[in-house]
C-alpha positions as a Markdown table, in Angstrom:
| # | Residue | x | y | z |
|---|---|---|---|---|
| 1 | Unk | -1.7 | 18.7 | 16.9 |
| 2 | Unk | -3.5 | 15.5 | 15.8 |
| 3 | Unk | -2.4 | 15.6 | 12.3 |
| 4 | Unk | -0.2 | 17.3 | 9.9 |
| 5 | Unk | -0.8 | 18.3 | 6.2 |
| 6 | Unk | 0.3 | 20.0 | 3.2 |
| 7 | Unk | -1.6 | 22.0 | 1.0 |
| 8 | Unk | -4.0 | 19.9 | -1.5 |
| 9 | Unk | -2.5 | 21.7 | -4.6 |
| 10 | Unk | 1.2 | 20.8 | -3.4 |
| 11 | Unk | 0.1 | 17.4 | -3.5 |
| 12 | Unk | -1.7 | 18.1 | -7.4 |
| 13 | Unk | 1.6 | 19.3 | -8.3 |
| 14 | Unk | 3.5 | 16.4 | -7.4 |
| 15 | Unk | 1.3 | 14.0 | -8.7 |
| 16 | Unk | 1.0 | 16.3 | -12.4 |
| 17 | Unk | -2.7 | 16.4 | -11.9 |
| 18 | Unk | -5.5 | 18.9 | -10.9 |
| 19 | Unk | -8.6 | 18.3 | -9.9 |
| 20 | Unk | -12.0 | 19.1 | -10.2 |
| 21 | Unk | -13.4 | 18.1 | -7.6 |
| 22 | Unk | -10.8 | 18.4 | -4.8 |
| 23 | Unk | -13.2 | 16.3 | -2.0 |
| 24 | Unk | -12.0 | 13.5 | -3.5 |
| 25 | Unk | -8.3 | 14.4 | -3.0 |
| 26 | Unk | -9.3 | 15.4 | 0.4 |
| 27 | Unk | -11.0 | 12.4 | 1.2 |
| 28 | Unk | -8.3 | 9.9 | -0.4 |
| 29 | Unk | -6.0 | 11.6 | 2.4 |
| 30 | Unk | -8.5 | 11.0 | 5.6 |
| 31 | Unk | -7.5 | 8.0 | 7.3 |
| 32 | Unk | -10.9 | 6.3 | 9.5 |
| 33 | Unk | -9.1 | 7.4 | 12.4 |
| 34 | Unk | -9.6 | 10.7 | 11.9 |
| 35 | Unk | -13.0 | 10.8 | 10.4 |
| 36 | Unk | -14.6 | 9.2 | 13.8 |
| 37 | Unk | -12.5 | 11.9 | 15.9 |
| 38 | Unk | -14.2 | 14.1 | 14.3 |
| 39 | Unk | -17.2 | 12.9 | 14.0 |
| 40 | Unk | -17.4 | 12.1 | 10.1 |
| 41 | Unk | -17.6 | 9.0 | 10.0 |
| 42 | Unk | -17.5 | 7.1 | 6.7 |
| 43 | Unk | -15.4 | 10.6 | 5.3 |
| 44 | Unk | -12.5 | 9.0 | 5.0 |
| 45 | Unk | -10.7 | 6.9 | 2.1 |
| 46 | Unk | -11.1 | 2.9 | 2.7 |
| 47 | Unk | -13.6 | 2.9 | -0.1 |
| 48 | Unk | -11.5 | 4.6 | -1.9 |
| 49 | Unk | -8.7 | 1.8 | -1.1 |
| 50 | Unk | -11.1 | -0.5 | -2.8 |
| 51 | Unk | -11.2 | 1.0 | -5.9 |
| 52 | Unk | -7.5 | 2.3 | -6.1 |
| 53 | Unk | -6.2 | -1.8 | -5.7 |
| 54 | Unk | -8.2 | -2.0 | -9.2 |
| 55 | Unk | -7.1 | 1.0 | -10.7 |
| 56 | Unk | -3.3 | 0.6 | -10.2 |
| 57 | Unk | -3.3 | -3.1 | -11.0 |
| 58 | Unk | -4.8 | -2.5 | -14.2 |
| 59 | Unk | -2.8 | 0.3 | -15.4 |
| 60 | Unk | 0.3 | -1.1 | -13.9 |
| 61 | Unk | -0.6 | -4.4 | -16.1 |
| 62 | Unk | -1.6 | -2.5 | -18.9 |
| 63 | Unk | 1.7 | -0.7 | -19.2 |
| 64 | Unk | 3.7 | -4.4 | -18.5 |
| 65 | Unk | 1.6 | -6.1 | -21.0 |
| 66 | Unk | 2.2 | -3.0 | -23.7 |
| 67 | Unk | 5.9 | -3.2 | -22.9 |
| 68 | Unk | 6.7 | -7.1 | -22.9 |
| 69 | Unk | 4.5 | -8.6 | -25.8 |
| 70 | Unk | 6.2 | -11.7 | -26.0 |
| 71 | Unk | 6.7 | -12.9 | -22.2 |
| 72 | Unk | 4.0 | -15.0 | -20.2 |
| 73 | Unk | 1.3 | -14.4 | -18.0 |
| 74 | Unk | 3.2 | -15.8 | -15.1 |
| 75 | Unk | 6.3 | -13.3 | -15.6 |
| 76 | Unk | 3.9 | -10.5 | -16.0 |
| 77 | Unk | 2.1 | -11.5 | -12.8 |
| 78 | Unk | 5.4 | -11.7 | -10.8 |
| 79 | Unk | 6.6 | -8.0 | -12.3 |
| 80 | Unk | 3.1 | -6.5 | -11.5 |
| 81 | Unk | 3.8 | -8.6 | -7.6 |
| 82 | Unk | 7.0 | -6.2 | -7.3 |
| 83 | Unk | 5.9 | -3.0 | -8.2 |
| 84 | Unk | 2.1 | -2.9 | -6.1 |
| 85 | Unk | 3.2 | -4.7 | -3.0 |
| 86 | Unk | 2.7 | -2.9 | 0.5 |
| 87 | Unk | 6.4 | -2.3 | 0.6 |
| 88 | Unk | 6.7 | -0.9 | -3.3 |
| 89 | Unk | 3.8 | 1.6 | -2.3 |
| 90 | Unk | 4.6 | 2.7 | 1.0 |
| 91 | Unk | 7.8 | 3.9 | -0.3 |
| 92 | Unk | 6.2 | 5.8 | -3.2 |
| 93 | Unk | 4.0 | 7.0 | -0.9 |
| 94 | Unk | 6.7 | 8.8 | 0.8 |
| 95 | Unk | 8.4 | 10.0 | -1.9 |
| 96 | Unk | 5.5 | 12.0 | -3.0 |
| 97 | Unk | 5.6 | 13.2 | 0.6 |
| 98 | Unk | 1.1 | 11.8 | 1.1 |
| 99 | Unk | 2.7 | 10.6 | 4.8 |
| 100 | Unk | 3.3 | 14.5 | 5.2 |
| 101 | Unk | -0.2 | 14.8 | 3.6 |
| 102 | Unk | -2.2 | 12.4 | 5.6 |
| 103 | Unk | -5.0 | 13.5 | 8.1 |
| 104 | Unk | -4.7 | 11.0 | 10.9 |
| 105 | Unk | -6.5 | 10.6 | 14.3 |
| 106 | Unk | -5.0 | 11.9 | 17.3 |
| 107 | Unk | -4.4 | 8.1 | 18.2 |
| 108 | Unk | -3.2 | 7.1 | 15.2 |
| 109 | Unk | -0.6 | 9.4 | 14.7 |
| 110 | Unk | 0.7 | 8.2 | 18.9 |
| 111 | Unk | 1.0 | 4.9 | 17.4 |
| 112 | Unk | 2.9 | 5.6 | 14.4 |
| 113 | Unk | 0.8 | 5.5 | 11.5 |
| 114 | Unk | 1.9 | 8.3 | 9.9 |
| 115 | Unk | 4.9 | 5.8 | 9.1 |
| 116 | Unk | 3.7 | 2.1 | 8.4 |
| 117 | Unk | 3.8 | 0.5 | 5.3 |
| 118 | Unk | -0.2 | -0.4 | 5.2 |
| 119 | Unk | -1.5 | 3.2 | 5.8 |
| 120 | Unk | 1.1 | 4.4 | 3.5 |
| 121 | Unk | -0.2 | 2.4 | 1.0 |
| 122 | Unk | -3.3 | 2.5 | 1.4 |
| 123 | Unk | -3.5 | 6.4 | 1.0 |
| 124 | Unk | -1.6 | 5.9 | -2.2 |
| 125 | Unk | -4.3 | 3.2 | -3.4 |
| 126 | Unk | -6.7 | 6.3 | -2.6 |
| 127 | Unk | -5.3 | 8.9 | -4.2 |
| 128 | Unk | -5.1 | 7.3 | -7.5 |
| 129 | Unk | -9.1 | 6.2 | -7.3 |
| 130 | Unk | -9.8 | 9.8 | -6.6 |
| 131 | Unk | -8.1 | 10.5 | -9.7 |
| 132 | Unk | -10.4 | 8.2 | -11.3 |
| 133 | Unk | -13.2 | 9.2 | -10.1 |
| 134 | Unk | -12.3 | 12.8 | -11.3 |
| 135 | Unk | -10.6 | 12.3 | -14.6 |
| 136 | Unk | -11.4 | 8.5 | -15.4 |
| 137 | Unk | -8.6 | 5.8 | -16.5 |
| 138 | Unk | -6.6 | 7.8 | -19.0 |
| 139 | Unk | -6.0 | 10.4 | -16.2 |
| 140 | Unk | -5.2 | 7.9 | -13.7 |
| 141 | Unk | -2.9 | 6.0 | -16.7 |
| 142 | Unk | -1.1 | 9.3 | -16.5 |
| 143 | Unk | -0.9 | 9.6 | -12.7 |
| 144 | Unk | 0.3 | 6.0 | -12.3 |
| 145 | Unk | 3.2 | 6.2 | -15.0 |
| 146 | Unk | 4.5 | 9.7 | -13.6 |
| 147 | Unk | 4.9 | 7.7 | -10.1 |
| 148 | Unk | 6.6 | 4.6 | -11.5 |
| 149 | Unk | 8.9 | 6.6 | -14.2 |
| 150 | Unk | 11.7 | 5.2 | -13.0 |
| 151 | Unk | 10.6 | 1.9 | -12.0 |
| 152 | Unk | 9.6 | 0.0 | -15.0 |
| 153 | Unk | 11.6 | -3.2 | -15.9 |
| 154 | Unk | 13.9 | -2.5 | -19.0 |
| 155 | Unk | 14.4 | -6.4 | -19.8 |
| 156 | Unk | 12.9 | -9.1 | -18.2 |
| 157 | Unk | 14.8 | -10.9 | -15.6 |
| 158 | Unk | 15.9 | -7.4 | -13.8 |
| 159 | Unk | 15.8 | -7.9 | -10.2 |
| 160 | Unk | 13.0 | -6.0 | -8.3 |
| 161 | Unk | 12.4 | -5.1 | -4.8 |
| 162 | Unk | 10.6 | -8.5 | -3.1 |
| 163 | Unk | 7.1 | -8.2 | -1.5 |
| 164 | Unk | 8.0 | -9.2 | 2.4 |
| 165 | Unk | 6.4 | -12.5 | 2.7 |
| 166 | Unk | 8.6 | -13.9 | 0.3 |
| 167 | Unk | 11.8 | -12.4 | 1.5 |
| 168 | Unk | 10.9 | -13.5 | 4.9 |
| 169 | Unk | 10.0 | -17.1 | 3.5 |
| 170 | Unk | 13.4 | -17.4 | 1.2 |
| 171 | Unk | 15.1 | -16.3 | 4.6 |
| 172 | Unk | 13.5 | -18.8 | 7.1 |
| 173 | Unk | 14.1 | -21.6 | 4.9 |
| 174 | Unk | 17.9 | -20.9 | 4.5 |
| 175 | Unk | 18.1 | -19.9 | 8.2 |
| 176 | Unk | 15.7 | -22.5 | 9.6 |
| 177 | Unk | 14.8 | -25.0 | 6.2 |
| 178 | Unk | 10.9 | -24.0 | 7.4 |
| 179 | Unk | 8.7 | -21.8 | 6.6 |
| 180 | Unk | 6.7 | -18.9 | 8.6 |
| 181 | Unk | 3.1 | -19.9 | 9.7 |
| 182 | Unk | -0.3 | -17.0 | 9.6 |
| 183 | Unk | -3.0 | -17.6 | 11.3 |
| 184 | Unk | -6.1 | -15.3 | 11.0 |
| 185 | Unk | -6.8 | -13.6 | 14.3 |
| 186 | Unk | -10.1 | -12.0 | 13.2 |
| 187 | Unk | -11.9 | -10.1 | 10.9 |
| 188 | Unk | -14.0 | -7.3 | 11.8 |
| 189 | Unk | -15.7 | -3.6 | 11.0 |
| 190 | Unk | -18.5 | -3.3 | 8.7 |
| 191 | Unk | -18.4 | -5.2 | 5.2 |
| 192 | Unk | -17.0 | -2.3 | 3.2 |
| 193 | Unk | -14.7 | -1.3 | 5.9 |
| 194 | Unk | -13.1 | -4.7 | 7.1 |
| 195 | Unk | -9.9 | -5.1 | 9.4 |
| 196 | Unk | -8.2 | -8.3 | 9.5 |
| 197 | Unk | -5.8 | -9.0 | 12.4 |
| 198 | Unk | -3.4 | -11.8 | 11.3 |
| 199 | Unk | -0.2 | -13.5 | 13.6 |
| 200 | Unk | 2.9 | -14.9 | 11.9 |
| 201 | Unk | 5.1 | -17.5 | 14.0 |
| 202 | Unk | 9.1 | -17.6 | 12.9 |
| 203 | Unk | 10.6 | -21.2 | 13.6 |
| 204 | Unk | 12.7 | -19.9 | 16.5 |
| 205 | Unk | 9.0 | -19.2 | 18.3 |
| 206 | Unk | 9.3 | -15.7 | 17.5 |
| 207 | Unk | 5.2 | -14.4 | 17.3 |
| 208 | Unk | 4.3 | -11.0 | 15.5 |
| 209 | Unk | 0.5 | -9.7 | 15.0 |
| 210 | Unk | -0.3 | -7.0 | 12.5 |
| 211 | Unk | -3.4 | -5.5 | 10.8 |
| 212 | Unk | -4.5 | -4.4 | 8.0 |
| 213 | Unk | -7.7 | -3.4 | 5.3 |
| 214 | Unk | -7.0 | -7.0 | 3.6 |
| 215 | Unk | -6.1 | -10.4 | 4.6 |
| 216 | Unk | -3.0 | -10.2 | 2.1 |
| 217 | Unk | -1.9 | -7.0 | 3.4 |
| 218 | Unk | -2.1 | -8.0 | 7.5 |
| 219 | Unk | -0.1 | -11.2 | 6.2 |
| 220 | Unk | 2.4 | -8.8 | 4.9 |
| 221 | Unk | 2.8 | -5.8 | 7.5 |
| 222 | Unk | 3.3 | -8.8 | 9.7 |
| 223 | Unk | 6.2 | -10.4 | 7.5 |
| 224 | Unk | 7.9 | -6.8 | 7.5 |
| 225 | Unk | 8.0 | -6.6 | 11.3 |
| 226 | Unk | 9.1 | -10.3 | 11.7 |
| 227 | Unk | 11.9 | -9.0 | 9.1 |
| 228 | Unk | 13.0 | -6.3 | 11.2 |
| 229 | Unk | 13.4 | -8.9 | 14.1 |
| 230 | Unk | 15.5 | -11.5 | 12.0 |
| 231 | Unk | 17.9 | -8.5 | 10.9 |
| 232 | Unk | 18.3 | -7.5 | 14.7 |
| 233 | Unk | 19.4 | -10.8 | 15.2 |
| 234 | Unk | 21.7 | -11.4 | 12.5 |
C-alpha cells in the first residue's frame, strides 16, 4: 500500500476543529510525492507550508507577547525559536498522529518519510493554514493553543527543548572547540515549490546531506542526523 491514513474527521477531532471545506484538510495532508504518483500534481500541501510558517509564528508570538509583557524582543524571539523548530513540530506532529494521516508516494514512504522531522513538520505547518484558510486567524488561534497547551513557558528562563543546530553547535565546540560547517548543495523545483539540498561537515570529517522546503530547515534535518552520529559515538 503506498500510503496509510486515518479518517479526515479523526484528525478534526483531535485538532478541536471542523471544517468546511475539508479539501483543504485533505490537501494539507498530501505530500508532492504523492500528488505526482498520481498524477495531481500541484494537489498537495507545500503552498500550504508557506502559509502555515506565518500562521503559527504569529499566533505562537501573539500568545508569548500576551503572556510576558515585560520581557524583550530577544527573549521572546528565543521562546518562539523553541516551540516552532523542525524538531518541536515533528513531535507534535506525531502526537496528533498527522504521520498516521499523511498521504505519501509509494517512494516516499520506502525511504522513510512517514518518519522525518521535515515532512512531519511540514504537514503540521499545513494543517494549521488550512485552518486559516477555512476559519481565518481566531480559528487557527484556537487550533495552535489546543496543540501547545502544555507547552507554554510559565516563567521566563524555563528550559525548552533546543532547535538541532544549536545543540549540535554547543556539542562540537565542547567536544571539538569548533563549530559545524553547511554548505548549500543546490536549490531546485519551481519557485513556489523549492528544495534545498544542504551538507554539514563535523570536525572529526564526519559529512551529512539533507533536504528540505527551506534553506533553514535542510540546515537543520542535517544537524539532527549529524546528532544521531555524535550520540552513536559517545
Amino acid at each position: 500500500m503506498e500510503y496509510s491514513t486515518i479518517p479526515l474527521h479523526q484528525v478534526e477531532a483531535i485538532l478541536g476543529y471542523v471544517f468546511q471545506q475539508q479539501l483543504l484538510l485533505a490537501t494539507a495532508l498530501t505530500h508532492s510525492s504523492w500528488a505526482n504518483e498520481q498524477g495531481q500534481a500541484g494537489l498537495h500541501n507545500e503552498r500550504q507550508e508557506f502559509l502555515g510558517d506565518a500562521v503559527l509564528e504569529l499566533c505562537v508570538s501573539w500568545e508569548l507577547y500576551r503572556r510576558f509583557p515585560r520581557i524583550r524582543e530577544g527573549e521572546l524571539t528565543k521562546l518562539r525559536s523553541a516551540l516552532v523548530s523542525t524538531g518541536s513540530l515533528a513531535r507534535k506532529a506525531r502526537q496528533l498522529g498527522l504521520d498516521a494521516a499523511l498521504r505519501l508516494g509509494r517512494g516516499e514512504e520506502q525511504q522513510g518519510g512517514r518518519s522525518r522531522d521535515a515532512v512531519l513538520s511540514d504537514a503540521l505547518e499545513a494543517v494549521l493554514a488550512a485552518v486559516f484558510e477555512d476559519g481565518g486567524f481566531k480559528a487557527a488561534q484556537h487550533v495552535v493553543g489546543r496543540i501547545f497547551a502544555g507547552d507554554w513557558p510559565q516563567a521566563v528562563g524555563k528550559p525548552l527543548q533546543k532547535d538541532h543546530k544549536t545543540r549540535l553547535q554547543e556539542l562540537t565546540l565542547q567536544r571539538y572547540r569548533s563549530r559545524p560547517v553547511y554548505d548549500m548543495l543546490s536549490c531546485t523545483g519551481p519557485e513556489h515549490a523549492r528544495v534545498f539540498e544542504v551538507s554539514l561537515s563535523l570536525p572529526d570529517g564526519s559529512v551529512f546531506q539533507a533536504v528540505g522546503s527551506s534553506h533553514k530547515k535542510a540546515e537543520q534535518e542535517a544537524a539532527r542526523l549529524a546528532l544521531l552520529h555524535l550520540d552513536g559515538i559517545e
